[in-house]
KOLSESE-373680 format. One line per field, with one value per residue: residue in three letters; x, y, z of N, C-alpha, C in turn. Coordinates in Angstrom, 2 decimals, always signed. Layout:
r: (ALA, ...)
n_east: (X, ...)
n_north: (Y, ...)
n_up: (Z, ...)
ca_east: (X, ...)
ca_north: (Y, ...)
ca_up: (Z, ...)
c_east: (X, ...)
c_north: (Y, ...)
c_up: (Z, ...)
//
This chain:
r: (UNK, UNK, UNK, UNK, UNK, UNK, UNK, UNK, UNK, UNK, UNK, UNK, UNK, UNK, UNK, UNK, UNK, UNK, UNK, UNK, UNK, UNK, UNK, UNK, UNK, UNK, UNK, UNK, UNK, UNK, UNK, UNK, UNK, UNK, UNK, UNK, UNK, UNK, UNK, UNK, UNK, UNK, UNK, UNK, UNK, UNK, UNK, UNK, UNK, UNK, UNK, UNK, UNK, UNK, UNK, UNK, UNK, UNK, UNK, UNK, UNK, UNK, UNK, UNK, UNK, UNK, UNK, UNK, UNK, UNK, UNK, UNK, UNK, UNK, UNK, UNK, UNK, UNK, UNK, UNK, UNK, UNK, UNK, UNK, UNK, UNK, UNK, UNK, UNK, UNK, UNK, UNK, UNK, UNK, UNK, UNK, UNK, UNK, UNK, UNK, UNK, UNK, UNK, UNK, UNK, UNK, UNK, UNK, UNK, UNK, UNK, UNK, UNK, UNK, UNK, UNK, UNK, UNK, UNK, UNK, UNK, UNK, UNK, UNK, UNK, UNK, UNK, UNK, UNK, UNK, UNK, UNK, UNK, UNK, UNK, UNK, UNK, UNK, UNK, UNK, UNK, UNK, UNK, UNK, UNK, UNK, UNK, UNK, UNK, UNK, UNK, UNK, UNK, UNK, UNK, UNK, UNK, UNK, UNK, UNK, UNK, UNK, UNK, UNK, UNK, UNK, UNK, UNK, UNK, UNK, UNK, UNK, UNK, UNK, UNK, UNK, UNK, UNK, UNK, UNK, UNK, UNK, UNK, UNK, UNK, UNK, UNK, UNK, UNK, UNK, UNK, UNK, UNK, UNK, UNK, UNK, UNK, UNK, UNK, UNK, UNK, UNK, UNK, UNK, UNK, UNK, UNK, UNK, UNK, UNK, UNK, UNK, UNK, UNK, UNK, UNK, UNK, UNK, UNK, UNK, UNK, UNK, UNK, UNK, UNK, UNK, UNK, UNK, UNK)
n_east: (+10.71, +11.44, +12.06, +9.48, +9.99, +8.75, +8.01, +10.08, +9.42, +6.85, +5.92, +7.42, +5.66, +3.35, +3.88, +4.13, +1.87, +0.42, +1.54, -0.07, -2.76, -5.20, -7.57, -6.54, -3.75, -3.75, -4.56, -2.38, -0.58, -1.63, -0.56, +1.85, +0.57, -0.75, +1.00, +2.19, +0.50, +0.15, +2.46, +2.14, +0.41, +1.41, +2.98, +1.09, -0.06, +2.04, +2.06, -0.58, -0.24, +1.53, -0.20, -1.47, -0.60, -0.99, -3.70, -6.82, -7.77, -10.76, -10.08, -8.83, -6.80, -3.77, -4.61, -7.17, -7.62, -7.47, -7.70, -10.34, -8.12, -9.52, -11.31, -14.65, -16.63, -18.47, -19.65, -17.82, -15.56, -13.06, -12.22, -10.69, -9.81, -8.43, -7.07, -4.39, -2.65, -1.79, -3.91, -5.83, -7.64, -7.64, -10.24, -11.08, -12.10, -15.12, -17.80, -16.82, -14.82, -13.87, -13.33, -10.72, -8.18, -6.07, -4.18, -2.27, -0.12, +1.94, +3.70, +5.99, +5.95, +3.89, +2.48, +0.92, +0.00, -3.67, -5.79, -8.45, -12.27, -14.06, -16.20, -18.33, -21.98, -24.81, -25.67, -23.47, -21.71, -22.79, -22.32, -20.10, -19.39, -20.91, -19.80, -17.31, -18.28, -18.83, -16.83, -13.97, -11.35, -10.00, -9.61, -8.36, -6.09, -5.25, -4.64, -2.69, -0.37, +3.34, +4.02, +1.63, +1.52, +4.20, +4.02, +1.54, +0.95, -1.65, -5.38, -7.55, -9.46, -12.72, -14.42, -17.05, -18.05, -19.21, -19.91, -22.01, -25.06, -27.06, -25.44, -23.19, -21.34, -19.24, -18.07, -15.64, -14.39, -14.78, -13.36, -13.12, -15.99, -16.42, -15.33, -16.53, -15.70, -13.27, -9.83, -6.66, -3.07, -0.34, +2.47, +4.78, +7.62, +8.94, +11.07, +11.41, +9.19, +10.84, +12.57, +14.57, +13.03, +10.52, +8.23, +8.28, +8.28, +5.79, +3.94, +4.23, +3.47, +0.59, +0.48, +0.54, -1.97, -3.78, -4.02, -5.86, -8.15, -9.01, -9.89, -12.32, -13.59, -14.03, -16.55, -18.58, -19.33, -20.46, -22.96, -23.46, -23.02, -21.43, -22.21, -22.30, -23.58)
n_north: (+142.29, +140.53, +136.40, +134.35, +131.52, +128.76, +127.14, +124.89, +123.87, +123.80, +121.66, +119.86, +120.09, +119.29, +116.37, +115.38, +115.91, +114.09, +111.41, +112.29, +112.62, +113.85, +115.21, +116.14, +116.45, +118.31, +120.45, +121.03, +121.96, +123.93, +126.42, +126.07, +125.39, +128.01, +129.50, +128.61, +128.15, +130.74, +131.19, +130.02, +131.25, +133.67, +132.40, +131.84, +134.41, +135.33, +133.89, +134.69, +137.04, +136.79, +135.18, +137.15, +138.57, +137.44, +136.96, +137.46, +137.28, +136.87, +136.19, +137.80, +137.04, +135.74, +133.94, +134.16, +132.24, +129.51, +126.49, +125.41, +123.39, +121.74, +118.62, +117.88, +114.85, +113.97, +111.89, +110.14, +107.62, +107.17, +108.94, +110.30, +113.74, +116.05, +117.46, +116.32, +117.90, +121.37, +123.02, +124.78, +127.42, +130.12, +131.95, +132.85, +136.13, +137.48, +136.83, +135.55, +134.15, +131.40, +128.19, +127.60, +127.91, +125.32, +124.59, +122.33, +120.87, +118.64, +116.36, +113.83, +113.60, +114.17, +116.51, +119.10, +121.24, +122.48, +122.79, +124.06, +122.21, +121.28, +120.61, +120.44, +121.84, +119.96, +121.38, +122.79, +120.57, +119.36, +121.62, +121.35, +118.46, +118.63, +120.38, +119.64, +117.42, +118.04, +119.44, +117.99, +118.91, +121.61, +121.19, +118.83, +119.58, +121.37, +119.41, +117.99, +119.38, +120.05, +121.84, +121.21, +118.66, +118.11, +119.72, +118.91, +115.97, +114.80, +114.85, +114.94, +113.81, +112.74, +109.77, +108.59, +105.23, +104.89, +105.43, +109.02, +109.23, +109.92, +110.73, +108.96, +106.36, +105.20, +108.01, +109.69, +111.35, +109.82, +109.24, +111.90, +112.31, +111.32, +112.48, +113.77, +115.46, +118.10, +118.14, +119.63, +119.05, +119.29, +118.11, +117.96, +116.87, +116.76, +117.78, +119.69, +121.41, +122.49, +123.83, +126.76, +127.87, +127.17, +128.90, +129.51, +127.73, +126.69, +128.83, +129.00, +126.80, +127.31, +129.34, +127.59, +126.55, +127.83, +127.86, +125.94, +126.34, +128.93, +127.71, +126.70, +128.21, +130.03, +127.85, +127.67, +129.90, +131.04, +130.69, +128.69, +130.18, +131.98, +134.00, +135.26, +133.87)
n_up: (+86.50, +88.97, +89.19, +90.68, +92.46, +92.66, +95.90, +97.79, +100.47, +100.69, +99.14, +101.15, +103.18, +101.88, +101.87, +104.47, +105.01, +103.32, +104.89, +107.10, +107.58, +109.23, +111.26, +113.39, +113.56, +110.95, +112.55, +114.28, +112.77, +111.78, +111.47, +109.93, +107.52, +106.53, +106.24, +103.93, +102.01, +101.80, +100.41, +97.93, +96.85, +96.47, +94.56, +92.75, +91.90, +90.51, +88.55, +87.44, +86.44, +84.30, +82.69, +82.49, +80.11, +77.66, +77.62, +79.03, +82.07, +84.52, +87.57, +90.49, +92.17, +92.96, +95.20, +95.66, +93.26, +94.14, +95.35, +98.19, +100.32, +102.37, +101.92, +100.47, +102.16, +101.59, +99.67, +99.18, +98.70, +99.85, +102.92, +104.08, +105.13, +104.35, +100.92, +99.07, +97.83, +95.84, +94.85, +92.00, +89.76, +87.19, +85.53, +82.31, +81.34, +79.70, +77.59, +75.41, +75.72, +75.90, +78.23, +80.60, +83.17, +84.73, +87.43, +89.37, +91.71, +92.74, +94.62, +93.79, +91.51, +89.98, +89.54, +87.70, +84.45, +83.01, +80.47, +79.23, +79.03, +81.52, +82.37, +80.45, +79.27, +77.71, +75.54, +74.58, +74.33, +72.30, +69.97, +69.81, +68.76, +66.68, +64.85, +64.37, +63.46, +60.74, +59.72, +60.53, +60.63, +60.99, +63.82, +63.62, +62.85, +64.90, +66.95, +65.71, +65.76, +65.15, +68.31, +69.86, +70.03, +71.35, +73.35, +74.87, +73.93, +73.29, +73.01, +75.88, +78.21, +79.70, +77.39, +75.18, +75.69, +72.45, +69.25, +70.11, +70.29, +67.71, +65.77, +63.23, +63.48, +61.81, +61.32, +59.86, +62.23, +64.18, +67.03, +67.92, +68.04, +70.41, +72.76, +75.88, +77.20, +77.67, +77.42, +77.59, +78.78, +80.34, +82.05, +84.79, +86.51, +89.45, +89.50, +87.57, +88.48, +91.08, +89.82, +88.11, +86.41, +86.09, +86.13, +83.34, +81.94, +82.60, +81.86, +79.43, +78.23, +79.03, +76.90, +74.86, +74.79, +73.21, +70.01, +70.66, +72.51, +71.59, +68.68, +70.07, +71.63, +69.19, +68.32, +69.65, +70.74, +67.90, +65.37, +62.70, +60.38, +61.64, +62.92, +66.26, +68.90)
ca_east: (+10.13, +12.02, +11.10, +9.17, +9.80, +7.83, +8.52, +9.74, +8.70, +4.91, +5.89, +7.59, +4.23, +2.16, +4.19, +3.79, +0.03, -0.26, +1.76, -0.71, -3.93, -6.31, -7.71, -5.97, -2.50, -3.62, -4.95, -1.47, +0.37, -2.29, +0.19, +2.25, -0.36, -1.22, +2.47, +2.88, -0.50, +0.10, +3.51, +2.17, -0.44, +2.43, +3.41, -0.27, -0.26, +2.86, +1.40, -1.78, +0.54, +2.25, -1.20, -2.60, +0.19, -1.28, -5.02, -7.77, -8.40, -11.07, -9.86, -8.56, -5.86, -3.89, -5.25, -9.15, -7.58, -6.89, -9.27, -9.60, -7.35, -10.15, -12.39, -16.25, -16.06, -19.81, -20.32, -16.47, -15.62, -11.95, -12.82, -9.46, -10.26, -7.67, -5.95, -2.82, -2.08, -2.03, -4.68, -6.75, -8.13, -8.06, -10.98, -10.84, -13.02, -15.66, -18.41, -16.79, -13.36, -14.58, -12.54, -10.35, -6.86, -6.08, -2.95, -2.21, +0.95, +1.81, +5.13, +5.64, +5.61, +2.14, +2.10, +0.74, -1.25, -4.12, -6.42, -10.12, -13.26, -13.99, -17.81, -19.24, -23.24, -25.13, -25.13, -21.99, -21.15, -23.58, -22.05, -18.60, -19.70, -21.99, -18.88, -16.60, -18.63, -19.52, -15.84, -12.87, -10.03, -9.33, -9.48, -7.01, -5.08, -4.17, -4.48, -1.57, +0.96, +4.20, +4.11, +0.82, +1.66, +5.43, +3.68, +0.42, +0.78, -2.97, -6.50, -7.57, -10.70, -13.75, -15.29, -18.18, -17.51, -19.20, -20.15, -22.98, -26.17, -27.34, -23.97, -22.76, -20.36, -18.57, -17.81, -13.81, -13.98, -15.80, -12.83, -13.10, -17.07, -16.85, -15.24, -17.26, -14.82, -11.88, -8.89, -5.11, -2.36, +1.28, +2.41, +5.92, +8.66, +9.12, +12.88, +11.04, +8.32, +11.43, +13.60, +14.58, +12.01, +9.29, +6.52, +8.67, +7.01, +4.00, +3.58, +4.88, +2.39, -0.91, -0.03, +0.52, -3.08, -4.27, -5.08, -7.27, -8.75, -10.08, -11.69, -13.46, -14.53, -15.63, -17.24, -19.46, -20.13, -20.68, -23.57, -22.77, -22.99, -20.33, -22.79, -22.71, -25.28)
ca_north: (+141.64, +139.22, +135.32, +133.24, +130.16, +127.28, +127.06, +123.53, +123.77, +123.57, +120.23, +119.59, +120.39, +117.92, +115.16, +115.72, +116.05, +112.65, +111.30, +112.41, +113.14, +113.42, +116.70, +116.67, +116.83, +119.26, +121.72, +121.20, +122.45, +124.74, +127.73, +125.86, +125.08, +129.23, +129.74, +127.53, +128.45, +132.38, +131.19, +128.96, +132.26, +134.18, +131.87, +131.92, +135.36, +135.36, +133.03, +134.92, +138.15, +136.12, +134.74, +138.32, +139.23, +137.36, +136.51, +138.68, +136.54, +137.79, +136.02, +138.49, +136.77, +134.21, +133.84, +133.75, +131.10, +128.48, +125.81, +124.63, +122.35, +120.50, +117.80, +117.10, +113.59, +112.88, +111.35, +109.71, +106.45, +108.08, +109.91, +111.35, +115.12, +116.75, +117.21, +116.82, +118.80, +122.55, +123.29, +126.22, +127.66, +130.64, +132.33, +133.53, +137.49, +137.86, +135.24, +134.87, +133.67, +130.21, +127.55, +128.14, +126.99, +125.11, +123.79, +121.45, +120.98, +117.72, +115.77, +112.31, +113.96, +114.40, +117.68, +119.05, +122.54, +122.19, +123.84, +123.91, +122.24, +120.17, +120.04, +121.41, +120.97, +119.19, +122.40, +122.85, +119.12, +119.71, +122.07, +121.29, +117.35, +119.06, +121.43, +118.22, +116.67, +118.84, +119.69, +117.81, +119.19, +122.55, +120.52, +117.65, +120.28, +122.12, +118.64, +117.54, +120.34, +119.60, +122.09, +120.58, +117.18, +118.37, +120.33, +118.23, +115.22, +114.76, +115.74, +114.45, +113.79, +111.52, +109.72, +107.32, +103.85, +104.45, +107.31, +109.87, +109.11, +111.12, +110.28, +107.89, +105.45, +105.33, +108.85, +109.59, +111.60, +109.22, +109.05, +113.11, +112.51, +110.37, +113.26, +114.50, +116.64, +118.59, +118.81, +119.17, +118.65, +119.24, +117.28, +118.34, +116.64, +117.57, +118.99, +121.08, +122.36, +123.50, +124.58, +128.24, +128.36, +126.67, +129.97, +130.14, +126.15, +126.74, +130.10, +128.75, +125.48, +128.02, +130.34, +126.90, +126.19, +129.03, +127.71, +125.35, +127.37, +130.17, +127.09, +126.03, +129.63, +130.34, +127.24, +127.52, +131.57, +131.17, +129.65, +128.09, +131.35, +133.14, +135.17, +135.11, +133.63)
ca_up: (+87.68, +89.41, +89.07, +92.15, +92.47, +93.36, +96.86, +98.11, +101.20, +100.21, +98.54, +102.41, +103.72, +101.39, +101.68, +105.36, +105.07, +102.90, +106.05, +108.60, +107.10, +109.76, +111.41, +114.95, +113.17, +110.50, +113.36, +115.29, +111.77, +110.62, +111.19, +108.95, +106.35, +106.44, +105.76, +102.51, +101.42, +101.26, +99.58, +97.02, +96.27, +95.67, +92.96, +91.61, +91.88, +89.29, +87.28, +86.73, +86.04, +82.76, +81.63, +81.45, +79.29, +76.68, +77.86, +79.56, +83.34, +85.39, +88.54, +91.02, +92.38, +93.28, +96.34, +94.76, +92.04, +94.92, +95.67, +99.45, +100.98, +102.83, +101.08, +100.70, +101.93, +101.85, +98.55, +98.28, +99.66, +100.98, +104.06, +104.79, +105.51, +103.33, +99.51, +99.25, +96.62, +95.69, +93.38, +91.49, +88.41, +86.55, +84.83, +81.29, +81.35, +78.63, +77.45, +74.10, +75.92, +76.85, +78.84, +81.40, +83.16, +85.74, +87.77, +90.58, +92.15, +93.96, +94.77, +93.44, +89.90, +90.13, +88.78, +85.80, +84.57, +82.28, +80.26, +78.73, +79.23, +82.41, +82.48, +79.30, +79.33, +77.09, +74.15, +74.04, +73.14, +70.78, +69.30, +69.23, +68.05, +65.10, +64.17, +64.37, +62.10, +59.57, +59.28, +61.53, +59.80, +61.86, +64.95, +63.78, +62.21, +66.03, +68.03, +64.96, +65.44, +66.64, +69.09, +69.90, +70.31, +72.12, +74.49, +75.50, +73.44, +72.53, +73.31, +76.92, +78.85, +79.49, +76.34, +75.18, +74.52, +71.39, +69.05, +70.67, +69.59, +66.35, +64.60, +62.73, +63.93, +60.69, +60.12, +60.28, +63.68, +65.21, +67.90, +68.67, +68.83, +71.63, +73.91, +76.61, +78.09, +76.17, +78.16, +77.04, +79.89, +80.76, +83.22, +85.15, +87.01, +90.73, +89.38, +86.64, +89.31, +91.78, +88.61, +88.47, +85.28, +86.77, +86.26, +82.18, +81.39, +83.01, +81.22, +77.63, +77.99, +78.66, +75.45, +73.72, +74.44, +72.29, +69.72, +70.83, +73.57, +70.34, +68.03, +70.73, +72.15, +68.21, +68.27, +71.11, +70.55, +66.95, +64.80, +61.20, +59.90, +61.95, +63.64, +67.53, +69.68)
c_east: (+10.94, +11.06, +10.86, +9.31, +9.31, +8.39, +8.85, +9.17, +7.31, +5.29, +6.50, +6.17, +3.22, +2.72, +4.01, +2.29, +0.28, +0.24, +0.66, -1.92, -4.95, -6.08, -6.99, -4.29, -2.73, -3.84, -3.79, -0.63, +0.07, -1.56, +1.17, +1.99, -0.20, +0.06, +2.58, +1.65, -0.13, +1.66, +3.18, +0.76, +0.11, +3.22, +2.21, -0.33, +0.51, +2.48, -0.13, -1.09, +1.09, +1.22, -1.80, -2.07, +0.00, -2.38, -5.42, -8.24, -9.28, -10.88, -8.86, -7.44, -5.15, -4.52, -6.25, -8.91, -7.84, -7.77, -8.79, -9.15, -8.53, -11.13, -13.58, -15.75, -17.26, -19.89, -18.82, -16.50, -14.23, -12.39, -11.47, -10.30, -9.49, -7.05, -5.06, -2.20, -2.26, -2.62, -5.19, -6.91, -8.25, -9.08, -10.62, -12.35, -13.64, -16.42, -17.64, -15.35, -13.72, -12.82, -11.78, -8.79, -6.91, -4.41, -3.08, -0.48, +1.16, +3.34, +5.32, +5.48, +4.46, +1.80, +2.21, -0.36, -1.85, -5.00, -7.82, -11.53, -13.77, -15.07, -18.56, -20.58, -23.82, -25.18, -24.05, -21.19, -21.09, -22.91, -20.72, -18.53, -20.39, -20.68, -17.38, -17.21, -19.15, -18.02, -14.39, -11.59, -9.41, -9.74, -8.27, -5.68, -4.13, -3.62, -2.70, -0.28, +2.18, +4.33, +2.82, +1.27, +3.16, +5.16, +2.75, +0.35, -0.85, -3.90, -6.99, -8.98, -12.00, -14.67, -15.91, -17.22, -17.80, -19.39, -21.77, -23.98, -26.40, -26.18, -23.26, -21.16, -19.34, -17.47, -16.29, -13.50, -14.47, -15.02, -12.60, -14.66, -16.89, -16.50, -16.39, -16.60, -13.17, -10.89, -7.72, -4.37, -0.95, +1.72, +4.10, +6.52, +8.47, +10.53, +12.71, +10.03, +9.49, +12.35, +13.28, +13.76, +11.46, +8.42, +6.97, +8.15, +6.04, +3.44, +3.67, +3.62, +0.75, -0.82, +0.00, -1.14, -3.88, -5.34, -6.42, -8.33, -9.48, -10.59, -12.57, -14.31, -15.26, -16.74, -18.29, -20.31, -20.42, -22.03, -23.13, -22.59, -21.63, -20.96, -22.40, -23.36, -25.16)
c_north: (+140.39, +137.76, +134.66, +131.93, +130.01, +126.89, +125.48, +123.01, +123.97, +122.21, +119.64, +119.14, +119.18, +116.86, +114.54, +115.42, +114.57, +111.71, +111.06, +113.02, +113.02, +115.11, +117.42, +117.02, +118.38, +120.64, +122.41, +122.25, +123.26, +126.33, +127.82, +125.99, +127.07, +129.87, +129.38, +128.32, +130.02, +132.26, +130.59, +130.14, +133.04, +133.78, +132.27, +133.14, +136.08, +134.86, +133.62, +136.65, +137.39, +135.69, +136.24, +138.91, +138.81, +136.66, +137.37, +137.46, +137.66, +137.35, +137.29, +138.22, +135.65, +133.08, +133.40, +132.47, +129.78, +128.15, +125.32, +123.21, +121.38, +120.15, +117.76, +115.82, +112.67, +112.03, +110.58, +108.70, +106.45, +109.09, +110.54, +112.71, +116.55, +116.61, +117.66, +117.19, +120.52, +122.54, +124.74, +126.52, +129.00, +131.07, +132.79, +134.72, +137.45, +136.64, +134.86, +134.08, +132.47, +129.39, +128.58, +126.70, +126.46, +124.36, +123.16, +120.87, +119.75, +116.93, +114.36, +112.59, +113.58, +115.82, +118.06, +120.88, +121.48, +123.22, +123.51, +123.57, +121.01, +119.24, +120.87, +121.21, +121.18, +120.27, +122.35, +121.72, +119.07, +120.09, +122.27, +119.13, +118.40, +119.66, +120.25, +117.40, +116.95, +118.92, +119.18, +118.29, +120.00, +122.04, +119.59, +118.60, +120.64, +120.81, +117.83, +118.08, +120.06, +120.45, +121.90, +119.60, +117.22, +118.43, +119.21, +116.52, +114.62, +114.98, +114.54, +114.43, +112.24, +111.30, +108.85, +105.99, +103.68, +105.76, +107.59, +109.28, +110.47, +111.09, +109.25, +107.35, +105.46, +106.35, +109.03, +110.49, +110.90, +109.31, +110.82, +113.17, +112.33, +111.30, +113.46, +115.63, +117.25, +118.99, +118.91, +119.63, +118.73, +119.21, +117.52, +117.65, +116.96, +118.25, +120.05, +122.05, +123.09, +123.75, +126.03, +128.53, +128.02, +127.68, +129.89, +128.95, +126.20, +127.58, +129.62, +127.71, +126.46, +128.53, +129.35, +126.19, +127.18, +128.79, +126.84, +125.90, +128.51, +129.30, +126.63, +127.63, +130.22, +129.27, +126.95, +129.00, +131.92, +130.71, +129.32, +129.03, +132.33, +133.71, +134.73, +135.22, +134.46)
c_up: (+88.02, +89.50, +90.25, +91.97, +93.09, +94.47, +97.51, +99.70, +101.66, +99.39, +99.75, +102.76, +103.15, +101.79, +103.25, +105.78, +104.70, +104.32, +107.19, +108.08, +108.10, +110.46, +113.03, +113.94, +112.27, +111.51, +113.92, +114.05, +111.14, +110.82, +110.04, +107.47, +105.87, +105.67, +103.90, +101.53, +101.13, +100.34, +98.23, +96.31, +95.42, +94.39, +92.24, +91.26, +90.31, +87.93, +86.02, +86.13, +84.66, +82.45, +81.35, +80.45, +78.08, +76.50, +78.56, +80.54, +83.91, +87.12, +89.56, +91.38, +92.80, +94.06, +96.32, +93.93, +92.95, +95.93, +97.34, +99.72, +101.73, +101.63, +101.55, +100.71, +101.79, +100.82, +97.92, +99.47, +100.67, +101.66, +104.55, +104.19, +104.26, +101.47, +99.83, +98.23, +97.19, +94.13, +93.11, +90.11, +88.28, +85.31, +83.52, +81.15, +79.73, +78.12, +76.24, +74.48, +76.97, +77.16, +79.80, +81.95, +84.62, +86.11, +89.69, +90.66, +93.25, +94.21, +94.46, +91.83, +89.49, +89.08, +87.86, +85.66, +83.33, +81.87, +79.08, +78.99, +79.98, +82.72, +81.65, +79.30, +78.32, +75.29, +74.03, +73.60, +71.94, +69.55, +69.01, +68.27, +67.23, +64.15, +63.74, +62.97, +60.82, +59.20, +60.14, +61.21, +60.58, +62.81, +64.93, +63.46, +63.56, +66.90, +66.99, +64.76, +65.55, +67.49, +70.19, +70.45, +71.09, +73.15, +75.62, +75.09, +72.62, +73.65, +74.30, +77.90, +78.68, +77.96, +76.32, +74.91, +72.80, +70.63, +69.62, +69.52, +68.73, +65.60, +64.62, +62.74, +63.02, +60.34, +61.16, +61.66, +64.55, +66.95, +68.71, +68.80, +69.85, +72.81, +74.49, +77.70, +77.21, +76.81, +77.44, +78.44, +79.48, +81.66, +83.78, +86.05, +88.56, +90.28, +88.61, +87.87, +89.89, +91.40, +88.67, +87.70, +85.43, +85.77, +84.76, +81.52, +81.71, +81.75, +79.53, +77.76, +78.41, +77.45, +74.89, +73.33, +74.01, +71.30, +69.72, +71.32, +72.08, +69.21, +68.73, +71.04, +70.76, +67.63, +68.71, +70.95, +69.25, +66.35, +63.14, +60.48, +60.17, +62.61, +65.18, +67.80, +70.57)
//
């Protein structure tokens, strides 16, 4: 299969947009927009072709992965109308194949894919703090790899200021209780995005989140036992 690149004229297009963000311009260019957008599918489309080669997505396509271009602006104190990015997320098929990936594409070396857990609710903290603290070891072990720490550099997301209530401040993970969100990140260049291997770093930085992505999914679908809930 021949390789797609990352088209640069969809990083034209944004930089364009941040430019002129308001909805009389986007209307005048929205043949443009339609253009970039079914090009920048065609990448996703690739992209979700090399993750199934060594993951089970149930997203359909690229097309389905890719979040819209306009903003909710009720509840944000920026009222411009548009993102200026290219974003979206792939699904992972099957309840026991938790988390999921995501990438965003922006110019200004903005861009980055990522992958895992964005808004886990309130069980599943639970039960990745309980499993944390009963045992932190196969957790520091993957977040300590070097291809771990090459790839993503370390474990990423919103945390407490202090440790979660019901555990003790003291105990030696106290700094992976405090997550409330479990991301890991690889963050790209604008010369690596419109490099001829673009989709071959993307693709290498999802299988590298593996193994995190399967202690968390048997952490979550397991109980102390091993059994699945």
């Amino acid at each position: 299969m021949a390789k797609v690149k990352f088209p640069a004229s969809a990083f034209k297009f944004i930089n364009e947009l941040k430019a002129n963000n308001d909805r009389n311009w986007f209307a005048a260019n929205k043949p443009t927009y339609l253009e970039e957008q079914a090009r920048v599918a065609a990448f996703a489309d690739r992209m979700l072709h090399e993750l199934n080669l060594h993951d089970v997505i149930e997203t359909a396509g690229g097309a389905k992965s890719m979040y819209r271009i306009y903003r909710d602006v009720r509840f944000s104190k920026d009222k411009t109308p548009f993102s200026t990015y290219w974003g979206g997320r792939f699904k992972r098929a099957g309840k026991q194949r938790r988390g999921g990936y995501y990438y965003h594409f922006e110019p200004g070396d903005k861009s980055f894919v990522m992958a895992g857990f964005w808004g886990p609710n309130t069980q599943d903290i639970k039960l990745v703090r309980d499993d944390i603290g009963f045992d932190p070891a196969p957790l520091r072990a993957i977040l300590s790899n070097e291809t771990f720490v090459n790839t993503f550099g370390a474990l990423q997301g919103e945390q407490l200021k202090t440790q979660p209530k019901g555990y003790d401040g003291s105990h030696e993970a106290v700094d992976l209780l405090r997550f409330k969100q479990y991301l890991v990140m690889r963050r790209f260049t604008d010369k690596e995005v419109l490099s001829d291997n673009f989709i071959d770093l993307i693709n290498q930085a999802f299988k590298n989140t593996r193994p995190f992505l399967d202690y968390m999914s048997e952490v979550l679908m397991t109980d102390i036992n091993g059994i699945l809930i």
